[in-house]
C-alpha positions as CSV (number, residue, x, y, z in Angstrom):
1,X,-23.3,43.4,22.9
2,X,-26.8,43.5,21.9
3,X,-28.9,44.2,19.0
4,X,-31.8,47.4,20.3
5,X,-35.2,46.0,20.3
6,X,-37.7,45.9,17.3
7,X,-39.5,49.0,16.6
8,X,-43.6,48.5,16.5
9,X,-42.8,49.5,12.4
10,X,-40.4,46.7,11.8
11,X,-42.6,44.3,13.4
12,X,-45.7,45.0,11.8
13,X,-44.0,44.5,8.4
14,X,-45.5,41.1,6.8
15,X,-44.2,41.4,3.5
16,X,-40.8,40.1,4.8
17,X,-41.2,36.6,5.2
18,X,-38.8,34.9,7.4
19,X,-36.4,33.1,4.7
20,X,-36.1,36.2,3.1
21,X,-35.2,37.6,6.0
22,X,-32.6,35.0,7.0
23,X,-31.6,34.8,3.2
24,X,-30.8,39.0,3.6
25,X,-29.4,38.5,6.9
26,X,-26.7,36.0,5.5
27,X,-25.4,38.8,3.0
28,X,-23.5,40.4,5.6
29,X,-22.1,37.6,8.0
30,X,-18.6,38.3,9.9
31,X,-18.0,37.0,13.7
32,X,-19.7,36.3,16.8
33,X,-23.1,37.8,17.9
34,X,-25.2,37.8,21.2
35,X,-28.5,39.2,20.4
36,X,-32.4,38.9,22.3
37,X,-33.6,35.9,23.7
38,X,-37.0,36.6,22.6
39,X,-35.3,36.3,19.1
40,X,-34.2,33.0,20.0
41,X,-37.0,31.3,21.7
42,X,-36.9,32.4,25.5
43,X,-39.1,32.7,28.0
44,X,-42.6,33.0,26.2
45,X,-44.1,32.0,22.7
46,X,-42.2,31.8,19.9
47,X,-44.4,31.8,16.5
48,X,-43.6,29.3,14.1
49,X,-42.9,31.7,12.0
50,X,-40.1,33.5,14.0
51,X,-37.8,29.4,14.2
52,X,-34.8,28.5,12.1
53,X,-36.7,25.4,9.3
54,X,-33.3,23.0,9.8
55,X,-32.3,19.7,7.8
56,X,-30.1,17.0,8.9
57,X,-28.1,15.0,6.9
58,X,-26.9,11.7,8.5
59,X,-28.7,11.8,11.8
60,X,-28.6,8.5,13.0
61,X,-25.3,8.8,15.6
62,X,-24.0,12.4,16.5
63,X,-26.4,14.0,13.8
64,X,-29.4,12.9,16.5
65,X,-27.5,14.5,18.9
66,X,-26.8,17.7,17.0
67,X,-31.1,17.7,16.7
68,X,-31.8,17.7,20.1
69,X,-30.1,20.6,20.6
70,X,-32.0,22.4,17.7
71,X,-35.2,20.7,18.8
72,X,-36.8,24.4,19.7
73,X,-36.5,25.2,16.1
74,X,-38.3,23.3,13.4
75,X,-36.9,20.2,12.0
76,X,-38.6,20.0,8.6
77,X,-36.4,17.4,6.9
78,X,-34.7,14.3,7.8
79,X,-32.0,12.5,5.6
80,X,-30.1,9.4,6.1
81,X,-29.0,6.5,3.8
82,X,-30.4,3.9,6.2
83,X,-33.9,4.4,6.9
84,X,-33.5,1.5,9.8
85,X,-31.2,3.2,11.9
86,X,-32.1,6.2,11.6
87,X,-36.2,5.2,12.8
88,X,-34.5,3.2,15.8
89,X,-32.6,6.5,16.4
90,X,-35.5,7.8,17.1
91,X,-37.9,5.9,18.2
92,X,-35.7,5.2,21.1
93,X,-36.7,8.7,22.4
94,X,-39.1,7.3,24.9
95,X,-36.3,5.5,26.7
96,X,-33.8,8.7,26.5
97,X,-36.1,10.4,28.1
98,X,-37.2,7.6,31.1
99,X,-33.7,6.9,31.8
100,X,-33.1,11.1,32.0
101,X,-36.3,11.0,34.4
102,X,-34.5,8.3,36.8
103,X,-31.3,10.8,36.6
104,X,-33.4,13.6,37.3
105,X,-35.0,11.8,40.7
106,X,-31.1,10.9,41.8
107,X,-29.8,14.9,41.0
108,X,-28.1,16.3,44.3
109,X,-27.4,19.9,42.6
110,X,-30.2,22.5,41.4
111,X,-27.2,22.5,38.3
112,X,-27.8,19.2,37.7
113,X,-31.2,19.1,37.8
114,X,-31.6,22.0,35.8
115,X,-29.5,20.2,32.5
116,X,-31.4,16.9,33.4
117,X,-34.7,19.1,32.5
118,X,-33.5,20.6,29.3
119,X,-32.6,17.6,28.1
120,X,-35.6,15.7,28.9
121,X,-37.5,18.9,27.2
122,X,-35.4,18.6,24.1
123,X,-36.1,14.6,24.2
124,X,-39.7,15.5,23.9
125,X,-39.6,18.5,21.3
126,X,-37.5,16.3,18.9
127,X,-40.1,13.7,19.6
128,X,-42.8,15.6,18.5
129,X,-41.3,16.8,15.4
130,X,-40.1,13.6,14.1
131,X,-43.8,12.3,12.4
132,X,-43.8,15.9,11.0
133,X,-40.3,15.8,9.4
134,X,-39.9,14.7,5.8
135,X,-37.8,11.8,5.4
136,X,-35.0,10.8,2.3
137,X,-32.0,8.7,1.8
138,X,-30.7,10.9,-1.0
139,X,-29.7,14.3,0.1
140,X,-30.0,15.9,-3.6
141,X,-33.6,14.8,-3.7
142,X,-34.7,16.7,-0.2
143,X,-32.7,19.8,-1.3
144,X,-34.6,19.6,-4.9
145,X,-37.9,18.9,-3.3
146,X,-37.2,21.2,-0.3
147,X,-35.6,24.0,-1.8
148,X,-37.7,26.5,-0.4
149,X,-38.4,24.9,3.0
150,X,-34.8,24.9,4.5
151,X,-32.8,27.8,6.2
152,X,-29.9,25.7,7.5
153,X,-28.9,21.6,6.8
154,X,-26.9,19.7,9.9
155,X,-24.6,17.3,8.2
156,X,-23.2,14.4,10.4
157,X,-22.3,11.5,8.0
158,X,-19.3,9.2,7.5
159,X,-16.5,11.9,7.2
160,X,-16.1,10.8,3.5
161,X,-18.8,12.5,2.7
162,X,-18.7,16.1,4.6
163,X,-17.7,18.1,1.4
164,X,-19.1,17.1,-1.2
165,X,-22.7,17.7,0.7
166,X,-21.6,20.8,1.9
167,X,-20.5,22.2,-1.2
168,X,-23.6,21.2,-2.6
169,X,-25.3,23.1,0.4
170,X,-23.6,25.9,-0.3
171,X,-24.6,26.3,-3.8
172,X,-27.9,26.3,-2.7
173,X,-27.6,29.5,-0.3
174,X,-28.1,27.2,2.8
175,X,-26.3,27.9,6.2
176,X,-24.2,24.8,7.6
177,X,-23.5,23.5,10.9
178,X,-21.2,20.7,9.7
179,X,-19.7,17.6,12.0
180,X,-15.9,17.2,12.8
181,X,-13.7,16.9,10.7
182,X,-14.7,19.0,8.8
183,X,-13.3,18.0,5.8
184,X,-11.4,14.3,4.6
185,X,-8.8,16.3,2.8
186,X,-7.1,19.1,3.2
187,X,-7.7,20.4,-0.4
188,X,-11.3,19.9,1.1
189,X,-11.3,22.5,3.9
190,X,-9.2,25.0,2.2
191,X,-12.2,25.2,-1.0
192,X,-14.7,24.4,1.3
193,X,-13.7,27.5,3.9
194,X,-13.3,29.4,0.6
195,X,-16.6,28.6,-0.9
196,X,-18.6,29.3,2.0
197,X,-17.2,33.0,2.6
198,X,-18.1,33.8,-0.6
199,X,-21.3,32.5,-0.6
200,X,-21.8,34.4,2.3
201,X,-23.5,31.8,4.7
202,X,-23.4,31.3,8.5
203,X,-21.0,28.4,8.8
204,X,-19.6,26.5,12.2
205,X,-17.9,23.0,12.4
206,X,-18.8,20.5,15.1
207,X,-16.4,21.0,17.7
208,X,-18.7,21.9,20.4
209,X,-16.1,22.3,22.9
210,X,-15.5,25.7,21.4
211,X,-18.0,27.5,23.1
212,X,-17.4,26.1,26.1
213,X,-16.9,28.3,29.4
214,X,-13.7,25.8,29.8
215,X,-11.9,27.5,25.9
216,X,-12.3,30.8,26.8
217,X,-10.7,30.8,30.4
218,X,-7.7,28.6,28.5
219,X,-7.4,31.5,26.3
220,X,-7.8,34.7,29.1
221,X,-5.1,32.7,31.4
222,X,-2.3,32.3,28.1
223,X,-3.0,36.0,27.0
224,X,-2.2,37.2,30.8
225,X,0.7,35.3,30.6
226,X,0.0,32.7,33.1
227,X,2.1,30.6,32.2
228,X,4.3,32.6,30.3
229,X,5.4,31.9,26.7
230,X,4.5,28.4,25.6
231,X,6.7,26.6,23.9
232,X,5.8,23.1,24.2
233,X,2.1,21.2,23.7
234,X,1.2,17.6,24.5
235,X,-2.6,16.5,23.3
236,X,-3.5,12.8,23.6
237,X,-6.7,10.6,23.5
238,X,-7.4,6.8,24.2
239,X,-9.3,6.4,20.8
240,X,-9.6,4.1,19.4
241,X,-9.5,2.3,21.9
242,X,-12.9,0.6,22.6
243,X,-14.9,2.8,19.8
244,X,-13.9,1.8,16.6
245,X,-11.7,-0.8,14.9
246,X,-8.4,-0.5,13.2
247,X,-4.9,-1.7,12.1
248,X,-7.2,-4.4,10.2
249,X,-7.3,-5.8,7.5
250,X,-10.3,-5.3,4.7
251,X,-13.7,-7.8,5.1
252,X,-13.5,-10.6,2.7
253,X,-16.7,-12.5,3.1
254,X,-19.8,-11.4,1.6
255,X,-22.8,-9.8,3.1
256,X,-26.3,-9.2,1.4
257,X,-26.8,-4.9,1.8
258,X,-29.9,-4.5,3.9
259,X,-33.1,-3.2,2.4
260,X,-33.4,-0.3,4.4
261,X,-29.4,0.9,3.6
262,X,-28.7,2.4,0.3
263,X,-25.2,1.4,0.0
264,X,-24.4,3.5,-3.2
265,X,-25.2,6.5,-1.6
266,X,-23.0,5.7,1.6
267,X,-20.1,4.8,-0.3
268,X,-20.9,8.1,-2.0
269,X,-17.2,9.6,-3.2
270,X,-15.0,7.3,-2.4
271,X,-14.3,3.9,-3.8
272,X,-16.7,1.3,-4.6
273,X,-16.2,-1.4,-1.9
274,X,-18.9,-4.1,-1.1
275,X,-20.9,-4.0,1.6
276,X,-20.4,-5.3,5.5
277,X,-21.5,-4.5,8.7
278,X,-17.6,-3.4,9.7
279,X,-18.2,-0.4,8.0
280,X,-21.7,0.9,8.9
281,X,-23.1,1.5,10.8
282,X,-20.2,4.7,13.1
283,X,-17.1,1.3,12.6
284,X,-16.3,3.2,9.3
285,X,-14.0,5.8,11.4
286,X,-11.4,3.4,10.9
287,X,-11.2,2.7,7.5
288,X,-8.9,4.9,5.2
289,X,-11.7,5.1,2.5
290,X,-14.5,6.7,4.7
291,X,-12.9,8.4,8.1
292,X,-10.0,9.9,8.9
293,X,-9.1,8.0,12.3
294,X,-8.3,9.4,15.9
295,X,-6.5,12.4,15.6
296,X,-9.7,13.2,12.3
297,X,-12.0,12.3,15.0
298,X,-10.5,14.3,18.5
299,X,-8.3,16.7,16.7
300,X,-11.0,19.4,16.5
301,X,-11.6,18.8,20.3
302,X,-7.6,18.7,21.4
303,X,-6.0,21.1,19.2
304,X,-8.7,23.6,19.0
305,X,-7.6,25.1,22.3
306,X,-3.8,25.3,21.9
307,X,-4.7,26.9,18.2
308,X,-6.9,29.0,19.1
309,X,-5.2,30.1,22.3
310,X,-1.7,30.2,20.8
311,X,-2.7,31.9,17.3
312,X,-0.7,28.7,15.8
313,X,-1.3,29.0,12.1
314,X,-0.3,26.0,10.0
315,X,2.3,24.1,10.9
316,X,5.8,24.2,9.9
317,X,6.8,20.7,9.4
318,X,5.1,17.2,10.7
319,X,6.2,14.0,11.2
320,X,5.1,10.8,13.1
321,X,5.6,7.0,13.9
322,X,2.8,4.9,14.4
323,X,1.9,0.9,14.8
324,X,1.3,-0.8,11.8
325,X,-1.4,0.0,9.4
326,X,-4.0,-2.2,8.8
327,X,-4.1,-4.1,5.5
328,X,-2.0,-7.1,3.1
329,X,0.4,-7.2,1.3
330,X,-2.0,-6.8,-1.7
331,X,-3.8,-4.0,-0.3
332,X,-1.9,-1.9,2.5
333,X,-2.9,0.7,4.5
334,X,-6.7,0.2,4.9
335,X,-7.2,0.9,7.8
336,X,-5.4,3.8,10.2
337,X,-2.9,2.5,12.7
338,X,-3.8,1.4,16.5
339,X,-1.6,4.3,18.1
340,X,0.1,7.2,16.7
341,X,2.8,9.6,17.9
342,X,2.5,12.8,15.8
343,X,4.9,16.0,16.2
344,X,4.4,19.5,14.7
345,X,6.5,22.2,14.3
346,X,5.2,25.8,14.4
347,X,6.8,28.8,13.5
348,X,7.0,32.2,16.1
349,X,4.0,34.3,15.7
350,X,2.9,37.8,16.7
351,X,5.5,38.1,19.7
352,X,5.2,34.4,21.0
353,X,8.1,31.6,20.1
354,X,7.9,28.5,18.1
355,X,5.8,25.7,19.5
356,X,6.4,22.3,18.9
357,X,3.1,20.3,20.0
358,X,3.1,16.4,20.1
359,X,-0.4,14.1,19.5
360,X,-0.6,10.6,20.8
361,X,-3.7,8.3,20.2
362,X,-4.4,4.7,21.1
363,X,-3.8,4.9,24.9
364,X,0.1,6.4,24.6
365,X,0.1,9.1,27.5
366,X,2.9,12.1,27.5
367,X,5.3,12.7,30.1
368,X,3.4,13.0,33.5
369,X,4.0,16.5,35.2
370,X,6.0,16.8,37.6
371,X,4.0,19.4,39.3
372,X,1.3,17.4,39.4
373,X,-0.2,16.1,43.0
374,X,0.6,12.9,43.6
375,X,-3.1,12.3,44.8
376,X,-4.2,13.3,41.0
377,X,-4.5,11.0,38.1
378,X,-4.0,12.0,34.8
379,X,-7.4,12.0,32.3
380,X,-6.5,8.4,29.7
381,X,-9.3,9.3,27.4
382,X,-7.4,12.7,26.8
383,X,-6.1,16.1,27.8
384,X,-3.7,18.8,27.0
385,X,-0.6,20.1,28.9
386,X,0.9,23.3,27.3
387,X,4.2,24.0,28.8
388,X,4.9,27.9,29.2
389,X,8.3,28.9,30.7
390,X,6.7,30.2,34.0
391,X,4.5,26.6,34.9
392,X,2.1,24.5,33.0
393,X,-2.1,24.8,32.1
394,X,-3.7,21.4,32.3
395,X,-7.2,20.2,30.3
396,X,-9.1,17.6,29.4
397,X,-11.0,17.0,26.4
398,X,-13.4,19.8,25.2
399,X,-11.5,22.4,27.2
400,X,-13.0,21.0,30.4
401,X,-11.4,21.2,34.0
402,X,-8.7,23.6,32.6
403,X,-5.9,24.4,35.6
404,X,-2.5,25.6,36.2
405,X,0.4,23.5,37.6
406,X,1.2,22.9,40.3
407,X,-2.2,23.1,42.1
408,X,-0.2,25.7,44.4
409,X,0.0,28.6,41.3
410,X,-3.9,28.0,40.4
411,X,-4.7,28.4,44.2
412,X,-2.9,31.8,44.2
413,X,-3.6,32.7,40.6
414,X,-5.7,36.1,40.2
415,X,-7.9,35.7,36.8
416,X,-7.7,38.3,34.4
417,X,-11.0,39.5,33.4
418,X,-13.1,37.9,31.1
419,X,-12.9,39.5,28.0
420,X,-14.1,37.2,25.3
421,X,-17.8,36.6,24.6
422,X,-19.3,34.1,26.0
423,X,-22.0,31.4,24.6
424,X,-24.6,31.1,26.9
425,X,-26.1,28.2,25.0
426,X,-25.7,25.4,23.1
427,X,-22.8,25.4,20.3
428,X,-26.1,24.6,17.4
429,X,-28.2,27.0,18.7
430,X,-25.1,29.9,18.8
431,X,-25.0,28.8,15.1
432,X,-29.1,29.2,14.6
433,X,-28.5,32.8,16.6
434,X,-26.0,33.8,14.4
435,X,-28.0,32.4,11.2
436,X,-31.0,34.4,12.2
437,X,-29.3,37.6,12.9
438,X,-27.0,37.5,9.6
439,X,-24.3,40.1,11.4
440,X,-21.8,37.8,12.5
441,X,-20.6,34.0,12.3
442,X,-19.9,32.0,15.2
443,X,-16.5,31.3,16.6
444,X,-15.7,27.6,15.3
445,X,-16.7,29.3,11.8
446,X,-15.4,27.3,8.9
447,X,-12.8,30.5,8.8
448,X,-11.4,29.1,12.3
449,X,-12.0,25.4,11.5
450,X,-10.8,25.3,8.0
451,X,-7.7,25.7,8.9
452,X,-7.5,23.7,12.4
453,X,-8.9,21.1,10.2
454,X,-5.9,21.2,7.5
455,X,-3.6,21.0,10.5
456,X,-4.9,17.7,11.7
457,X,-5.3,16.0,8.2
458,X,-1.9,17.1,7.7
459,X,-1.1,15.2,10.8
460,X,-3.1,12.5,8.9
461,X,-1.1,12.1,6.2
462,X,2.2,12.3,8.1
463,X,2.3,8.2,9.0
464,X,2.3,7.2,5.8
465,X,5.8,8.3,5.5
466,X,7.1,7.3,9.5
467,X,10.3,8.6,11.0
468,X,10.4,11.5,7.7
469,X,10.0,15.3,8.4
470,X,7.2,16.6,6.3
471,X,8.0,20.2,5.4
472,X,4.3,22.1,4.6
473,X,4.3,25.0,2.6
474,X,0.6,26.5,3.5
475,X,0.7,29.2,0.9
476,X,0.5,26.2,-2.2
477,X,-0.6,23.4,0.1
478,X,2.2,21.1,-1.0
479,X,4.6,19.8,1.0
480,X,7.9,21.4,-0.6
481,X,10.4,17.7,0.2
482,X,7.7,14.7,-0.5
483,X,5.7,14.8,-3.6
484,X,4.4,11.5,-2.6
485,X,2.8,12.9,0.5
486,X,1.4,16.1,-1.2
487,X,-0.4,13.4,-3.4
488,X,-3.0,12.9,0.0
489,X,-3.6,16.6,0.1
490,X,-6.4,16.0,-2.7
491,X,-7.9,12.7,-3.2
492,X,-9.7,11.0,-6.0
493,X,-13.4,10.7,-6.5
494,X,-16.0,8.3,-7.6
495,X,-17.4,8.7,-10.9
496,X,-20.2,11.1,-10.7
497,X,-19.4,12.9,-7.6
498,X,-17.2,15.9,-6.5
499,X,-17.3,19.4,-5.4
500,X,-18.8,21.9,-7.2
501,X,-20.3,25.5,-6.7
């Protein structure tokens, strides 16, 4: 659906500025919204006035890449805790976008050549806006000094750090388009999904494989029974492998902290640990203090389709078996394990049976189908097989390449219509959409992702305690046989920090 067209009236109104506008529109936020392009930047000039004044928080790594995509709109602020990496994040622009040219003289495919462009346009918009943008290292000074000048903050930090800036966001009455996971505890995303509906912002996690065409046939083909009830899930992923270290123990010799990195502020809530280069800059997803390992980091990618397509709801029960942890006798458990198996258990819902779904990481690969074609390798950086009683639907990561099994039933398959929304552009700039419009949130909404994000901290948590069933009651968010794991449903926090509304 659409929203009807501005009357000549409405347009010629000037005493409603644009932030008030957006400020109003957030006051009645619900679900997902397709409205005007010219709204949105289209074809044709877009006043200043009508863009979306975004903030990013931690934008030397995926934060960067989060920009690019919101490159039409105006990127007023820029805050990182290391100036260094976050210049060379950006003055490497120039390459990005001569490499994208040498891709864009080798494109066989008008398709290709036409995503080649965009991002060679959104090289060059984010360019341009980067000498305008205000720069920080401390987030509460640019929300104090920019109170006024910011619709909408992008956070991508360590994954330590998510909630406390959010919640700080949120106080302030800004939307937030926050990284996966979104939270480092479950306790996290529970008051952090709370917080944000009643503050009545335009929320959506980072999981951009959400609004992908790939999610929404995954769902159309389980609703028309394609594969009949499912009652079995296998998601798996090669990380770490080759990303980030872990199953290590802590650093021991001393390095000085760079001028440019203000290590206070990285370290942030958790612990005090001294500086070292196996931390910062994007090795930190290892380490218990500041990331929440493989399944924190392609959990929101996996299990978002079998949630969302399945209507899973928290699990029942979780347990798991994993290499060994990283760490001494002294000080165990630093870092995450190299490989984990990870089973949950979830109950029947609305007409569909139990489901038990199984996570590997660290390069261990489920049973390969049988129905599979021998000529067809399966996908080692990761994938999903969800095993129905009538065949088997096959993905890879972010809902990509999604088919039935064998290749025989997908050849003969007649699709169902398409009956959910689609998001015919990027997963940041459905969030700006929905930001400006104010009717509706986007789908990965931090009502959706909350909860998927509880599931896979809870999966988290489960390898601390190997080879013991974790029983979850969701209602009190305690796990009703293991005190000592309902201990990692909160954490602790640095002196001075915290959430707070």
């Amino acid at each position: 659906m659409s929203e009807k067209e501005q009357t000549p009236e409405k347009k010629e109104k000037k005493s409603v500025g644009r932030r008030e506008f957006l400020k109003g529109a957030a006051l009645t936020a619900a679900s997902f919204y397709i409205f005007p392009r010219y709204v949105l930047g289209g074809p044709g000039y877009v006043a200043p006035s009508d863009k979306f004044n975004v903030a990013g928080i931690g934008v030397g790594g995926m934060g960067r890449a989060n920009l690019l995509n919101l490159s039409s709109q105006n990127i007023v602020a820029l805050c990182d805790v290391d100036k260094a990496y976050m210049e060379k994040a950006f003055t490497k622009l120039d390459d990005d976008m001569s490499r994208a040219q040498t891709r864009l003289s080798a494109a066989k495919t008008e398709q290709e050549r036409k995503s080649i462009n965009e991002q060679i346009t959104n090289f060059r918009q984010l360019k341009e806006q980067y000498p305008k943008a205000k720069k920080f290292q401390d987030y509460r000074e640019m929300f104090d000094k920019m109170k006024k000048d910011i619709d909408g903050v992008v956070i991508a930090t360590p994954d330590h750090a998510h909630a406390v800036i959010a919640m700080e966001a949120i106080r302030r009455k800004k939307h937030l388009y926050v990284q996966k996971p979104l939270t480092y505890t479950v306790h996290e995303a529970r008051t952090l999904a709370e917080a944000a509906r009643k503050a009545k912002v335009i929320t959506q996690m980072g999981n951009q494989g959400h609004s992908s065409e790939g999610a929404r046939l995954i769902n159309e083909w389980i609703w028309d029974g394609a594969i009949g009830n499912v009652h079995t899930v296998y998601a798996w992923t090669n990380r770490p492998m080759a990303y980030w270290p872990q199953g290590q123990a802590r650093p021991t010799n001393t390095v000085p902290v760079p001028d440019t990195l203000n290590w206070d502020l990285f370290i942030g809530p958790a612990p005090m640990r001294p500086y070292h280069p196996d931390y910062h800059p994007f090795a930190w997803r290892g380490w218990t203090d500041f990331g929440v390992g493989a399944l924190g980091d392609m959990g929101a990618h996996l299990l978002d389709h079998p949630n969302w397509a399945l209507k899973l709801g928290p699990p029942e029960s979780v347990e798991a078996s994993s290499t060994p942890w990283g760490g001494t006798k002294e000080d165990p458990r630093v870092s995450y394990p190299l490989a984990t198996q990870i089973t949950y258990q979830f109950a029947a819902r609305e007409n569909m049976p139990p489901v038990k779904l199984i996570w590997t990481d660290g390069g261990i690969m489920p049973p390969r189908p049988e129905e599979l074609d021998i000529t067809e390798n399966m996908n080692q950086g990761g994938g999903v097989i969800m095993v129905g009683e009538k065949g088997k639907l096959m993905h890879d990561t972010y809902g990509s390449n999604p088919r039935l099994l064998p290749k025989s039933r997908m050849d003969s398959y007649k699709q169902p219509p398409k009956t959910i929304a689609r998001v015919d552009m990027s997963h940041e700039m459905d969030w700006v959409r929905c930001c400006k419009d104010g009717k509706k949130q986007p789908s990965s909404n931090f009502d959706y992702a909350g909860p998927l994000t509880e599931t896979m901290l809870l999966g988290m948590i489960a390898p601390r305690f190997p080879g013991k069933k974790l029983l979850w009651d969701s209602v009190n968010m305690k796990f009703t046989n293991s005190p000592e794991a309902t201990q990692f449903v909160t954490r602790e926090y640095r002196q001075g920090w915290g959430l707070s509304v």
